[in-house]
Backbone as CSV, one residue per row, in Angstrom:
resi,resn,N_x,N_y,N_z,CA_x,CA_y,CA_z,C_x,C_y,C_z
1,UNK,0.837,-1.199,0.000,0.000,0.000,0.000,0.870,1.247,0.000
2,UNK,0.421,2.475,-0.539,0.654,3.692,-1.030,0.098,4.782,-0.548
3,UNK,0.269,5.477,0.607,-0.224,6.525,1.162,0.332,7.630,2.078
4,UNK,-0.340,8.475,1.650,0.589,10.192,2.421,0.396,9.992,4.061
5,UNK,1.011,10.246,4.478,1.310,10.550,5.530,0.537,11.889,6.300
6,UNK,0.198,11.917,6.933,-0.107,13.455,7.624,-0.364,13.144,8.932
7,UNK,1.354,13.800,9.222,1.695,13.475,11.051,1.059,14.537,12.070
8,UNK,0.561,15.580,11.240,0.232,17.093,11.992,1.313,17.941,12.907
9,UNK,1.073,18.983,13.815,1.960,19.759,14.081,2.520,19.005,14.996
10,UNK,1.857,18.269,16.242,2.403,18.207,18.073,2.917,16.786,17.428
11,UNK,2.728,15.739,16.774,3.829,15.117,16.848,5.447,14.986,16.727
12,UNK,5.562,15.514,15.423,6.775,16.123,14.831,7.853,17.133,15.658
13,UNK,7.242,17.872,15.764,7.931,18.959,17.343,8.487,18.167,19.019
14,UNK,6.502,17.719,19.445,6.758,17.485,20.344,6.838,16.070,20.850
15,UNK,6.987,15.132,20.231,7.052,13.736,20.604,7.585,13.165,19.237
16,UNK,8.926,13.245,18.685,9.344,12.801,17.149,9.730,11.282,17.597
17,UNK,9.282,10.674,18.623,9.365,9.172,19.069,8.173,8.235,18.155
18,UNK,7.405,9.275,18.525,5.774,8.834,18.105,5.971,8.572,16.331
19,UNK,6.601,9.747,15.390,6.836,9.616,14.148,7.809,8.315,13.909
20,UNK,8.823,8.369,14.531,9.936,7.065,14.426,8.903,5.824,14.484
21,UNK,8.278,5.721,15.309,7.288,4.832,15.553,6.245,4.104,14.241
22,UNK,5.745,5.248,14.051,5.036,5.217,13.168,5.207,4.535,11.697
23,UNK,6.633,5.510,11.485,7.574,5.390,10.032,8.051,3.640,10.190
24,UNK,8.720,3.469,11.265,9.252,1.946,11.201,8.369,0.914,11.178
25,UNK,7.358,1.034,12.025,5.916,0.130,11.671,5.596,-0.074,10.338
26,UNK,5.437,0.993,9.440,4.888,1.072,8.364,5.862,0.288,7.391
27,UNK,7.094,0.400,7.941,8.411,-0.334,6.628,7.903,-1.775,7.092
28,UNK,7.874,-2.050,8.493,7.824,-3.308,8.836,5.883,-4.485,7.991
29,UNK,5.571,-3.485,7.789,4.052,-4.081,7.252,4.193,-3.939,5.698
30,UNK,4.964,-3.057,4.857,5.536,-2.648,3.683,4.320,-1.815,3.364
31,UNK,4.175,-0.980,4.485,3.377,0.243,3.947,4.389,1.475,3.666
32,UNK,4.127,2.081,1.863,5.134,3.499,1.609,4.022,4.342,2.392
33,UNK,4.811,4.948,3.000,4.313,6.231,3.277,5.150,7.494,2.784
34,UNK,3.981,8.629,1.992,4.683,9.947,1.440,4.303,10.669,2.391
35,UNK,5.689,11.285,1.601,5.545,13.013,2.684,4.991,14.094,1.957
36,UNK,4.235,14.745,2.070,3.926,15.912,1.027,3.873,17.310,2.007
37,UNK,4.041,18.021,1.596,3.956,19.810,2.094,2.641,20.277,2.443
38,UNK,2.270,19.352,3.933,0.968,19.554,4.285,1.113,20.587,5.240
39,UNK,0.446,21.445,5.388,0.156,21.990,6.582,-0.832,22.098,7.747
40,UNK,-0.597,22.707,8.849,-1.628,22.294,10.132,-3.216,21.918,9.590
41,UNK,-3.781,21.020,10.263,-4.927,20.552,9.558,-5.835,21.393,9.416
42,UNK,-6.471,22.434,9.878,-6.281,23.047,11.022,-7.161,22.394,12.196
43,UNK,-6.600,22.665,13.130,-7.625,22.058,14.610,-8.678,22.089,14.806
44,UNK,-9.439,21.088,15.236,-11.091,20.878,15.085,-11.945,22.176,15.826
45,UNK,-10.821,22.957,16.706,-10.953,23.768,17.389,-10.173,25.101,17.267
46,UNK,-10.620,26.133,17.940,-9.789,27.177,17.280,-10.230,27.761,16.150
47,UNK,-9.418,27.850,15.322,-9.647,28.877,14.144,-11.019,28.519,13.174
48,UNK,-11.486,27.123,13.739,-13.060,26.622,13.041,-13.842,27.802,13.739
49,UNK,-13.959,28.285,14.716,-14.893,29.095,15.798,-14.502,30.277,15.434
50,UNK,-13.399,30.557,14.724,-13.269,32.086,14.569,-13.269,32.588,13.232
51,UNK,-13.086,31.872,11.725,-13.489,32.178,10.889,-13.227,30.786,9.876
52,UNK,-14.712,30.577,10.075,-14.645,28.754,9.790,-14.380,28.350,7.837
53,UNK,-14.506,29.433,7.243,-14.395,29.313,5.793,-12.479,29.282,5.746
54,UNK,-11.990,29.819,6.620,-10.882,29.970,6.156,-9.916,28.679,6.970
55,UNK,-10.579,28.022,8.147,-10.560,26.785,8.557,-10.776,25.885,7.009
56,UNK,-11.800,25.809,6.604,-12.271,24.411,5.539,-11.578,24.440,4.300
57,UNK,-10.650,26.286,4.058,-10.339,26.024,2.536,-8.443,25.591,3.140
58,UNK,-8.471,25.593,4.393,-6.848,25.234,4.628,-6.617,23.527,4.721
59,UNK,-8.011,23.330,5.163,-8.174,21.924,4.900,-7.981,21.404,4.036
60,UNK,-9.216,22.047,3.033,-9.467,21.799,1.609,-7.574,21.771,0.999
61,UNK,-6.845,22.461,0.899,-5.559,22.350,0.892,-5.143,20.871,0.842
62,UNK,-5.030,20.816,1.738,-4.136,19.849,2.352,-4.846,17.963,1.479
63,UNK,-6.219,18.328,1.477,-6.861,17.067,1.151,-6.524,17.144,-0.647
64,UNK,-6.696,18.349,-1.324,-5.925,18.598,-2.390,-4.982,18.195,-3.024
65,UNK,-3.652,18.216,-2.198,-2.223,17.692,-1.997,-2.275,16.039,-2.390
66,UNK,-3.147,15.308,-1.737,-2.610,14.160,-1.448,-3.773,13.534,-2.852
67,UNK,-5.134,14.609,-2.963,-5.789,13.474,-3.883,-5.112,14.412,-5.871
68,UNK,-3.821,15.047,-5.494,-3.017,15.455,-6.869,-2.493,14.227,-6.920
69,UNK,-1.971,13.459,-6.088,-1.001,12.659,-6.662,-1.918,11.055,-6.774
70,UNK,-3.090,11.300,-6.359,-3.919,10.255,-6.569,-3.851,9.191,-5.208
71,UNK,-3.577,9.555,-3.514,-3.338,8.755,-2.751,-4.378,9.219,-1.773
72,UNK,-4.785,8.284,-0.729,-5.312,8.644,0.287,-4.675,9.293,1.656
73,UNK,-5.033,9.059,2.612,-4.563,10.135,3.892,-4.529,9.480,5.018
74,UNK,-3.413,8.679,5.433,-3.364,8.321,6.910,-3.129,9.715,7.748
75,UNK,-3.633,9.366,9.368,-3.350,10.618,10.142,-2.744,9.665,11.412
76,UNK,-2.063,10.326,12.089,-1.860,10.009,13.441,-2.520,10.089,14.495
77,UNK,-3.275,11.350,14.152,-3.938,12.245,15.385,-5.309,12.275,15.008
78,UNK,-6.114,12.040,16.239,-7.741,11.951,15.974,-8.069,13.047,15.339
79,UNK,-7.628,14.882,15.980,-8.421,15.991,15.732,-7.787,16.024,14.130
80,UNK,-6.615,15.512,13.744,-6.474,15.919,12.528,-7.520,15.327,11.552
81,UNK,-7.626,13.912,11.812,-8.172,13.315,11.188,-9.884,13.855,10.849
82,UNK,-10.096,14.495,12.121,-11.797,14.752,11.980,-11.642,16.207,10.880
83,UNK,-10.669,16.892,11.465,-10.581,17.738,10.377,-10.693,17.784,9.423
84,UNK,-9.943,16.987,8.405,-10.057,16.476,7.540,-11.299,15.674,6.552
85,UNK,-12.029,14.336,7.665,-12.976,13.881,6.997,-13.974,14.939,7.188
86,UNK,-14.596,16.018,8.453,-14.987,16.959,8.421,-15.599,17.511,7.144
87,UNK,-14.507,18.495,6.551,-14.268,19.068,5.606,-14.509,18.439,4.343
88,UNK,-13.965,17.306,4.238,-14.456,16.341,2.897,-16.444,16.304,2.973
89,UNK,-16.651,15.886,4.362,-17.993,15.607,4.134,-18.736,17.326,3.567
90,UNK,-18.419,17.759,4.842,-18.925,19.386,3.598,-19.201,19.324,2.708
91,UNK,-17.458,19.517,2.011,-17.908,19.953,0.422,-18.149,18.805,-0.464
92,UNK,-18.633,18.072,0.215,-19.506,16.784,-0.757,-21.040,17.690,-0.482
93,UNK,-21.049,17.562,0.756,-22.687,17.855,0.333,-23.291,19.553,0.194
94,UNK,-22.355,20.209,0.098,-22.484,21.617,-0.113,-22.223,22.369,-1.063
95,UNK,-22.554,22.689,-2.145,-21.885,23.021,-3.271,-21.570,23.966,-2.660
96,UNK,-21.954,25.413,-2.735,-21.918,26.324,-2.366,-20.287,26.976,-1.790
97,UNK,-20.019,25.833,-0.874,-18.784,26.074,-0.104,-18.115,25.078,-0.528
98,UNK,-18.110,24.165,-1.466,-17.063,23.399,-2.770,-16.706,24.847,-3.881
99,UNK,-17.991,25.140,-4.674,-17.247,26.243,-5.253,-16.853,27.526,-4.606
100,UNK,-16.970,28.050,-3.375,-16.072,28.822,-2.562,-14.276,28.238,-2.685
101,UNK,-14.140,27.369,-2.015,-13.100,27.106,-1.685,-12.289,26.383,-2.925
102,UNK,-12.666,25.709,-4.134,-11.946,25.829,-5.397,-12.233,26.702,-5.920
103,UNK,-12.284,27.765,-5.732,-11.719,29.465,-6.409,-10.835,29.589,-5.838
104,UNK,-10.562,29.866,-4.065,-9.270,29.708,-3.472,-8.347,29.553,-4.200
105,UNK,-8.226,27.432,-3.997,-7.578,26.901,-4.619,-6.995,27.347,-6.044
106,UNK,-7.616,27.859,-6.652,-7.510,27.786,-8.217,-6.289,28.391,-8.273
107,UNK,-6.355,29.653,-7.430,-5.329,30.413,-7.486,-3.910,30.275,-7.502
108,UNK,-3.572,29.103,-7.294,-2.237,28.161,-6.821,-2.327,27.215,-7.514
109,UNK,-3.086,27.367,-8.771,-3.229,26.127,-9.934,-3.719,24.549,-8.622
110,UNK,-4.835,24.596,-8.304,-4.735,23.570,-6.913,-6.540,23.185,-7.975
111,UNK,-6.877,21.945,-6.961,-8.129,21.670,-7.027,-8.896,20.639,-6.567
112,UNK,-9.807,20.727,-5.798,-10.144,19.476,-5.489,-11.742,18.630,-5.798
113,UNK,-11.590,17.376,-6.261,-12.594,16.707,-6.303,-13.722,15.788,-5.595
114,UNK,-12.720,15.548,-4.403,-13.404,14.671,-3.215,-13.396,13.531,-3.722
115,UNK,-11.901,12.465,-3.876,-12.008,11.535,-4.455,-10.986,10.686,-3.457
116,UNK,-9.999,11.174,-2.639,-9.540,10.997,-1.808,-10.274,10.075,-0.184
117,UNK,-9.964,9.127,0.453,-10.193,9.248,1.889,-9.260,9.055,2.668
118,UNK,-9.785,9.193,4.095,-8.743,9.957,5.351,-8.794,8.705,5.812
119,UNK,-8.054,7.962,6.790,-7.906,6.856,7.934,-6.961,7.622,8.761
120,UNK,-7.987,6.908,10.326,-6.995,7.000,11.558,-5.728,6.033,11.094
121,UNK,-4.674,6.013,11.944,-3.476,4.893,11.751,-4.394,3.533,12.259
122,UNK,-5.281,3.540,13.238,-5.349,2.286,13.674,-6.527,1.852,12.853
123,UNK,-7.278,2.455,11.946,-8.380,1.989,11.125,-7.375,1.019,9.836
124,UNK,-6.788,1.738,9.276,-5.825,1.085,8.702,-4.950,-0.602,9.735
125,UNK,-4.594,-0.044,10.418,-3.873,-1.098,10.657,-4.569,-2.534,11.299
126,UNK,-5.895,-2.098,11.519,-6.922,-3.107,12.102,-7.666,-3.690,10.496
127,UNK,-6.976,-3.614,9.582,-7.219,-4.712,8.332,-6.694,-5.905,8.232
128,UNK,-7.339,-7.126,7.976,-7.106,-8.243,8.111,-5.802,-8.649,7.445
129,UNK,-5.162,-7.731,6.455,-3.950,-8.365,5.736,-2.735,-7.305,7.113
130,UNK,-2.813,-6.705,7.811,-2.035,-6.086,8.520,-2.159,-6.835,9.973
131,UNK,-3.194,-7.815,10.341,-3.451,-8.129,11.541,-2.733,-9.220,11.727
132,UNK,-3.404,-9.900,10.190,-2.107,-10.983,10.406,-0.334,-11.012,10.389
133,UNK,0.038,-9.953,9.577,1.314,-9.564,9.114,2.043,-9.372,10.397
134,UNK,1.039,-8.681,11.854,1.496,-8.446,12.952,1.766,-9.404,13.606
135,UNK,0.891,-10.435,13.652,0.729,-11.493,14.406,2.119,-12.358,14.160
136,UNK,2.726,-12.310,12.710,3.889,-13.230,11.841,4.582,-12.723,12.412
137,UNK,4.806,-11.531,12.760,6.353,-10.336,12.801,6.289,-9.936,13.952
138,UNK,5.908,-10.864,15.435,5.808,-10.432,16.427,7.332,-10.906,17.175
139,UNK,8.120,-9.860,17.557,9.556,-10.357,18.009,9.244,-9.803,20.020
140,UNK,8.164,-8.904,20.152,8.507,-9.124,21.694,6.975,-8.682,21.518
141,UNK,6.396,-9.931,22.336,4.658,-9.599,22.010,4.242,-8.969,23.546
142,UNK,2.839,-8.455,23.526,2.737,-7.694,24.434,1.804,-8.367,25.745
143,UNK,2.733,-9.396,26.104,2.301,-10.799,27.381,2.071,-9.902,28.685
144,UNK,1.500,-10.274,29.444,1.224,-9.685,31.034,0.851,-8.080,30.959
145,UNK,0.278,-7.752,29.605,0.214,-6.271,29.190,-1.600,-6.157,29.546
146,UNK,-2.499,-5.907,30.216,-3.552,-5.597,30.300,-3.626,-3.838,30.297
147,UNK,-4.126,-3.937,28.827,-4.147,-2.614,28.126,-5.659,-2.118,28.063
148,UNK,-5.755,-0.768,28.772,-7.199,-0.257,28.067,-6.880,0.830,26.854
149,UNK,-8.101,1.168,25.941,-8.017,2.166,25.051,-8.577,3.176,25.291
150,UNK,-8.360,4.628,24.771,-9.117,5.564,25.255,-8.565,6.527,23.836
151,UNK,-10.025,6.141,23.093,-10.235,6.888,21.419,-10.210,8.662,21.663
152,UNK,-10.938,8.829,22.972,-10.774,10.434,22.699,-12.296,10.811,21.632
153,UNK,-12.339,11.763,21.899,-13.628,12.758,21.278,-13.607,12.572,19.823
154,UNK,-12.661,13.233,19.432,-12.708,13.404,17.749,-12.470,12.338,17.094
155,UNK,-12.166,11.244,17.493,-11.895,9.441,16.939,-13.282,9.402,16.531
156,UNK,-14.253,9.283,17.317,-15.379,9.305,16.902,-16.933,9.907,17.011
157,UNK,-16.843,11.104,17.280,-17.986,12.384,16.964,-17.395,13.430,16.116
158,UNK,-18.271,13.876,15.189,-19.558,13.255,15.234,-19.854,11.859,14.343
159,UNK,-20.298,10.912,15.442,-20.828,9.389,14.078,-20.890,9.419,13.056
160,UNK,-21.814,10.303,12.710,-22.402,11.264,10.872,-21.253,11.079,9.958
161,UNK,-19.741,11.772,10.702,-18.716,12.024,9.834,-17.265,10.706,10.059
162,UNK,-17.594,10.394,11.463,-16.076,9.851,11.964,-16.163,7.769,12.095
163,UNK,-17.686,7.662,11.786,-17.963,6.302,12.077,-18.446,6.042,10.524
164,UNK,-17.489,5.054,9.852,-18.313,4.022,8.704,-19.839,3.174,9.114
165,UNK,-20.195,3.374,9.815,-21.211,2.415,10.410,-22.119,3.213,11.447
166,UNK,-23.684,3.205,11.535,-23.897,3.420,12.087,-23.966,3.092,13.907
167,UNK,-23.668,4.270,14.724,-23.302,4.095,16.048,-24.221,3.309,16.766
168,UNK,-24.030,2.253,17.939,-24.699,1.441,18.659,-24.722,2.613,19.676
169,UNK,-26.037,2.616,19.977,-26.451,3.295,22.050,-25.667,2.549,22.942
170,UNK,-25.551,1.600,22.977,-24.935,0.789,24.237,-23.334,0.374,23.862
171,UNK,-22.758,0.422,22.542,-21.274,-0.052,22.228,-21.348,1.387,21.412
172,UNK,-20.558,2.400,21.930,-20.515,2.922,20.941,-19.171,3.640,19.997
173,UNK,-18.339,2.811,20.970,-16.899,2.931,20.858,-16.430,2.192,19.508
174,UNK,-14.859,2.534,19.024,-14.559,1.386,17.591,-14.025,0.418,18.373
175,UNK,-13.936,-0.616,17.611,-12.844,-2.068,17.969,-11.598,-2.465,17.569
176,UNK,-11.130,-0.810,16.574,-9.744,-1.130,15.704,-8.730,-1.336,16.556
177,UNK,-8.536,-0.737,17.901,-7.204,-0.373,18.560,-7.460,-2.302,19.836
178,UNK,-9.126,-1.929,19.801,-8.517,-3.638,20.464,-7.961,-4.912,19.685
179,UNK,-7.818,-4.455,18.446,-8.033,-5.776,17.121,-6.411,-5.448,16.970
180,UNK,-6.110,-4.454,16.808,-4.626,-4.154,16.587,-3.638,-4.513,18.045
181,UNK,-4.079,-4.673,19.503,-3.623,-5.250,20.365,-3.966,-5.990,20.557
182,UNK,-4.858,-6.795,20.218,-5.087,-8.375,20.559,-4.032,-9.442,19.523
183,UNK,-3.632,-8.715,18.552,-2.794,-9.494,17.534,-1.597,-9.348,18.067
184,UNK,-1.103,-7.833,18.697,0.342,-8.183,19.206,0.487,-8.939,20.748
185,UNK,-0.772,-9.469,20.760,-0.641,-10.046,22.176,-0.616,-9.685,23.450
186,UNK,-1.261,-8.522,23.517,-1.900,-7.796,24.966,-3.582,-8.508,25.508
187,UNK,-3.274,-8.370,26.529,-4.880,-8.790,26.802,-5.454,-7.447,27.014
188,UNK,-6.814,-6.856,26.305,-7.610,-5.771,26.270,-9.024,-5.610,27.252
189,UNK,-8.419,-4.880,27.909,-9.712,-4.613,29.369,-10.530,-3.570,29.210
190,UNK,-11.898,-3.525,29.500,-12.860,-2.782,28.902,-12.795,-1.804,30.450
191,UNK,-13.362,-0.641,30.620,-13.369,-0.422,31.871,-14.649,0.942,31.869
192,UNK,-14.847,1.112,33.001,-16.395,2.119,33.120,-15.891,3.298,32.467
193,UNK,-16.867,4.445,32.015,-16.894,5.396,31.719,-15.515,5.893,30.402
194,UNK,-15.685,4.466,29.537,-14.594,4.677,28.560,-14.220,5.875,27.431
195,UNK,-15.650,5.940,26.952,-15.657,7.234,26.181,-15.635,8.471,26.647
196,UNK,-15.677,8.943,28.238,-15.047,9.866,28.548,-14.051,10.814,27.848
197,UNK,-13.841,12.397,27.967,-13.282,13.008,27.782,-11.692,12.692,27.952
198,UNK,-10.805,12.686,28.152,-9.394,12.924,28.716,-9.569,14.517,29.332
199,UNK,-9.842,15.282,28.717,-9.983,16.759,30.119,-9.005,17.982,29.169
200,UNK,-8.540,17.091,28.405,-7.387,17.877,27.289,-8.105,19.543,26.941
201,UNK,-9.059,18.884,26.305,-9.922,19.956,25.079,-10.399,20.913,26.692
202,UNK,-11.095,20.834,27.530,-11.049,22.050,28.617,-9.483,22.995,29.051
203,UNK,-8.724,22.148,29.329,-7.371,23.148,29.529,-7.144,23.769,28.521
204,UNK,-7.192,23.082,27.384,-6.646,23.160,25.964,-7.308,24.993,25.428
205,UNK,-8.537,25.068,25.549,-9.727,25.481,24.459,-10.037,27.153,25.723
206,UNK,-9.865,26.419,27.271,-10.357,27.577,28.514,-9.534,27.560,29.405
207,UNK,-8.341,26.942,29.348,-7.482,27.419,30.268,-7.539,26.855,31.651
208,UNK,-8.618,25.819,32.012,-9.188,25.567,32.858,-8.422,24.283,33.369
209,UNK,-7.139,24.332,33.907,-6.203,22.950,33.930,-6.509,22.378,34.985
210,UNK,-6.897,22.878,35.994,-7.274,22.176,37.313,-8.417,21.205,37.044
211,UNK,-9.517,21.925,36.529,-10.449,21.094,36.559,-10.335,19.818,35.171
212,UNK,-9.530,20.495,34.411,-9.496,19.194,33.431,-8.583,18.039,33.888
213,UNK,-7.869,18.022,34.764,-7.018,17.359,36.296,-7.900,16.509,36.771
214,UNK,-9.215,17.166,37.156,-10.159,16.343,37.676,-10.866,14.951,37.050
215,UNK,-10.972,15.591,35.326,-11.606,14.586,34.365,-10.590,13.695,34.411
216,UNK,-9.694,14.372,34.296,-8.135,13.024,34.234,-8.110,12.017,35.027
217,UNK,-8.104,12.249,36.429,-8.341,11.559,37.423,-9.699,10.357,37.495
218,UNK,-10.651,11.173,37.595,-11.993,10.469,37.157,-11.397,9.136,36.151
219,UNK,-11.178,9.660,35.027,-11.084,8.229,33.926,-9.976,7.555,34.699
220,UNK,-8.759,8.103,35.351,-7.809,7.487,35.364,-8.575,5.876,37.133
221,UNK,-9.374,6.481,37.714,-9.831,5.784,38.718,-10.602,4.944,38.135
222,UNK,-11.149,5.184,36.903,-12.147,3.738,36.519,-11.082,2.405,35.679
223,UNK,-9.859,3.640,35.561,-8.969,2.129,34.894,-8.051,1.468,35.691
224,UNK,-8.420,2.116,37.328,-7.101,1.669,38.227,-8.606,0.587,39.189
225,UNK,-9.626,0.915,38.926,-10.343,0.321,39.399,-10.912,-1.250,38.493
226,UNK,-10.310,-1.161,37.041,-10.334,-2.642,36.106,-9.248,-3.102,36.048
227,UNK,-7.450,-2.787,37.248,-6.518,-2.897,37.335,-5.866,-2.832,35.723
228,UNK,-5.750,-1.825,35.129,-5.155,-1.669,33.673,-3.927,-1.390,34.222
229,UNK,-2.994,-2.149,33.066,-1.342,-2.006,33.638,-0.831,-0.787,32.414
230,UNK,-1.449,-0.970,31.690,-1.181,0.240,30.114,-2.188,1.109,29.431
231,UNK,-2.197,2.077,29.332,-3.000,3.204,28.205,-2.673,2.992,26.724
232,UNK,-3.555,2.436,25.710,-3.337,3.083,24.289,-3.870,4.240,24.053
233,UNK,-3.510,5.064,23.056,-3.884,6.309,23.036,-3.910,6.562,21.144
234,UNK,-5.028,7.209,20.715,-4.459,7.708,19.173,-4.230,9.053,19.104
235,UNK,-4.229,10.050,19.857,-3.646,11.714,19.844,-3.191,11.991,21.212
236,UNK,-2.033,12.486,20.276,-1.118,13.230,20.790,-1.666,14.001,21.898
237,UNK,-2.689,14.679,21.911,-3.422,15.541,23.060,-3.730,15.063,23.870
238,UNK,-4.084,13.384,23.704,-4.621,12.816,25.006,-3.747,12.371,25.542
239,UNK,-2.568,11.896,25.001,-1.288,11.150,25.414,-0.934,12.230,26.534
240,UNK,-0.669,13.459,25.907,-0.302,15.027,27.031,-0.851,14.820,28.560
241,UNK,-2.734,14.401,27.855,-3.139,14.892,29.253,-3.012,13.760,30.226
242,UNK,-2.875,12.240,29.878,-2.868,11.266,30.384,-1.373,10.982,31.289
243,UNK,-0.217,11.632,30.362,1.197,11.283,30.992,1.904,12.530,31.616
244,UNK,1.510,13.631,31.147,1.677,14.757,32.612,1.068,15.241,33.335
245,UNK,-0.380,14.268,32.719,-0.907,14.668,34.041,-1.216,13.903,34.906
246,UNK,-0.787,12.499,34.561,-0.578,11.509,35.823,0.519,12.276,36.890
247,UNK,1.714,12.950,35.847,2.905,13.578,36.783,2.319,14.590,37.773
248,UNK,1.783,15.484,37.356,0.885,16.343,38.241,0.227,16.084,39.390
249,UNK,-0.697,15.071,38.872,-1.725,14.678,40.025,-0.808,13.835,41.021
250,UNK,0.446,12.967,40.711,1.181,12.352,41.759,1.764,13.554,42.363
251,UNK,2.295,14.939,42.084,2.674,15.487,43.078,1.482,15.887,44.021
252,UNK,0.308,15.224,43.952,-0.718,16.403,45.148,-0.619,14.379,46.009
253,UNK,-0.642,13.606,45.561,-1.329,12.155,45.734,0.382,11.063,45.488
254,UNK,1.427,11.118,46.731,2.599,10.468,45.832,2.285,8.753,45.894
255,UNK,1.460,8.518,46.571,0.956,7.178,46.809,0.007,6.719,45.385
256,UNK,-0.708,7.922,44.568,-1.079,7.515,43.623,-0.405,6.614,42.345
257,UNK,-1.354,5.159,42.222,-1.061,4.323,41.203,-0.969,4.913,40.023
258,UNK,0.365,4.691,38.824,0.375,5.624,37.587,0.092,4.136,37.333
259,UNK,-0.290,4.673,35.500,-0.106,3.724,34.025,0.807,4.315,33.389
260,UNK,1.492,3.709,32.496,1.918,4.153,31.402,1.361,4.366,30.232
261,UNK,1.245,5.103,29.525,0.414,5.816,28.350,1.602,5.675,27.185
262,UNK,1.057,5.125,26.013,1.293,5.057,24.778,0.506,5.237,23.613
263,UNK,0.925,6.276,22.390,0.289,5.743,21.346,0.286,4.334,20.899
264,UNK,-0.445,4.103,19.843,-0.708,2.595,19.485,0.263,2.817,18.456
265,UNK,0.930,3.331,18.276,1.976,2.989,17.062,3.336,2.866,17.647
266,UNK,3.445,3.413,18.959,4.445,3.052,19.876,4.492,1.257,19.934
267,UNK,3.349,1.040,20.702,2.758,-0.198,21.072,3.404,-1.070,19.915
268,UNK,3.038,-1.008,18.966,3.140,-1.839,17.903,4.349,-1.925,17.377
269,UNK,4.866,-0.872,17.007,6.496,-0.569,16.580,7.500,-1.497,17.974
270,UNK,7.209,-1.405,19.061,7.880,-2.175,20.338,7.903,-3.626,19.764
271,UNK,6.560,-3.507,19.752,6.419,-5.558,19.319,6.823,-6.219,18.174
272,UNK,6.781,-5.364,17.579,7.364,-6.078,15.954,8.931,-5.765,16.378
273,UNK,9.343,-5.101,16.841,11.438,-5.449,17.223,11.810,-3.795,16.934
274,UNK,11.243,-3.115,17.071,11.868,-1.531,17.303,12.308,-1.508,18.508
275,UNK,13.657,-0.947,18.597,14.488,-0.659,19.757,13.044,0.570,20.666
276,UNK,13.131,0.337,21.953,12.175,1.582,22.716,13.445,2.554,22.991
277,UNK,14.436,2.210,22.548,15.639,4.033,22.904,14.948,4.886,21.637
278,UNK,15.427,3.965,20.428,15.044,4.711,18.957,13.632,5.436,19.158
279,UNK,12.970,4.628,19.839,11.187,5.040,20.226,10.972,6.358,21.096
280,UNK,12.106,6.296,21.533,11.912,7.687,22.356,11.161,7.145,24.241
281,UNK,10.976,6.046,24.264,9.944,5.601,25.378,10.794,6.203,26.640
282,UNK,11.611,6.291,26.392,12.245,7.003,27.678,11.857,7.810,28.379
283,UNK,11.503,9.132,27.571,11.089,10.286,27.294,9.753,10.188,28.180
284,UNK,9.178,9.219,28.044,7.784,9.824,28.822,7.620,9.917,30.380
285,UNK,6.971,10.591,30.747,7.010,11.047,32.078,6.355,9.909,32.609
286,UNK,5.325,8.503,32.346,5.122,7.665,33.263,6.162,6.552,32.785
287,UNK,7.027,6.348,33.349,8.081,5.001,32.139,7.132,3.834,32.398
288,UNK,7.740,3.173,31.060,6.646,1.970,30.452,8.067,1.195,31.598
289,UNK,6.895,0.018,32.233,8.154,-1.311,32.856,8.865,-2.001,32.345
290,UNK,8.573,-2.023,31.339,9.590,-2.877,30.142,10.934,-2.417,29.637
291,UNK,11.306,-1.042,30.561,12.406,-0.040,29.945,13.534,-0.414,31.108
């Protein structure tokens, strides 16, 4: 398989473990991944609330880029990703603001058709020719690992745009990130109040860090209460709020039980035989036990 890449801003800067990660996984499954001259997606938040046409045609950009050369769009990061399919769904069903934003475009000889689609990393990698490929190429599998997941907001709301399938009331979470750790050999623990916030998007959006401390805590007690020994994570934002702010909350609580928090491309890149120095795992403020 053949597809662009789009790592977004906070990986690249602030966690280039997470990209190493990513990049070596992908050689190891013989996925190419391109690089193209994307820029910020822009954030599902932010500059959508303050002048949202000029949010959808920076999008529109970027989705441009990748369906010139005729490829689709892996993302790393949930908010990028919603961004993105976001924006596609629009100007599918809007003319109005399709021909807005290819006039933009035009201007830069650019154009887009909506022929392109977006995948999270783990929608992709939860395909049956990659599940097994993992399962073959497992050099340190992930034994005595009782892992929960935590998709985060923009993984999947709104349903309309972020779910192939319509949403269940009672399941309404995906199953890619347990399908992608059940192959490298973690056992996957379900635990209360999963779709919870992480608390990110309140500090993030109002400044409000204490109390998004609180949400942290909250989720973090329903997974110390299903004894989870590991966090998967698919953005970067939640990874933030999950691993400094476990650091945080242990300075008020030093008796408090941590997890270790990982993206799932960490996770995976470990098990298939990536060194965790090259991975950067060092680096994180809860260390994984395996280091």
């Amino acid at each position: 398989m053949k597809i662009s890449l789009f790592t977004g801003c906070v990986i690249p800067i602030r966690y280039p473990g997470m990209e190493v990660s990513i990049r070596e996984l992908a050689g190891k499954l013989g996925i190419e991944l391109v690089d193209m001259k994307f820029s910020c997606c822009p954030s599902p938040t932010g500059l959508k609330e303050v002048h949202f046409d000029s949010w959808l045609t920076l999008a529109a950009r970027n989705l441009s880029l990748a369906e010139d050369q005729g490829l689709d769009i892996v993302t790393t990061c949930s908010g990028c990703a919603n961004t993105l399919r976001e924006t596609a769904c629009i100007l599918k069903n809007n003319t109005g603001k399709l021909l807005s934003v290819r006039k933009v475009l035009s201007r830069y000889e650019m154009d887009l058709k909506g022929t392109g689609k977006i995948f999270n990393l783990p929608e992709l990698l939860a395909r049956d020719e990659y599940l097994d490929l993992m399962e073959e190429k497992l050099i340190n599998p992930l034994i005595n690992m009782r892992i929960g997941t935590h998709y985060g907001c923009h993984y999947l709301r709104p349903a309309s745009v972020m779910l192939d399938r319509e949403q269940d009331t009672y399941f309404p979470l995906p199953e890619t990130m347990e399908l992608v750790l059940e192959s490298l050999g973690a056992e996957v623990m379900e635990y209360s109040r999963q779709e919870l916030c992480c608390g990110a998007a309140l500090s993030i959006n109002t400044g409000r860090s204490e109390e998004a401390l609180q949400i942290t805590a909250e989720k973090l007690g329903w997974m110390n209460e299903a004894e989870i020994n590991a966090l998967a994570v698919t953005c970067p934002a939640c990874f933030t709020q999950f691993d400094t702010g476990q650091a945080l909350l242990k300075r008020k609580n030093r008796n408090m039980r941590t997890i270790p928090v990982f993206h799932i491309a960490e996770l995976a890149a470990y098990a298939l035989g990536s060194d965790p120095g090259r991975l950067n795992l060092n680096t994180h403020k809860i260390k994984p036990h395996f280091l």
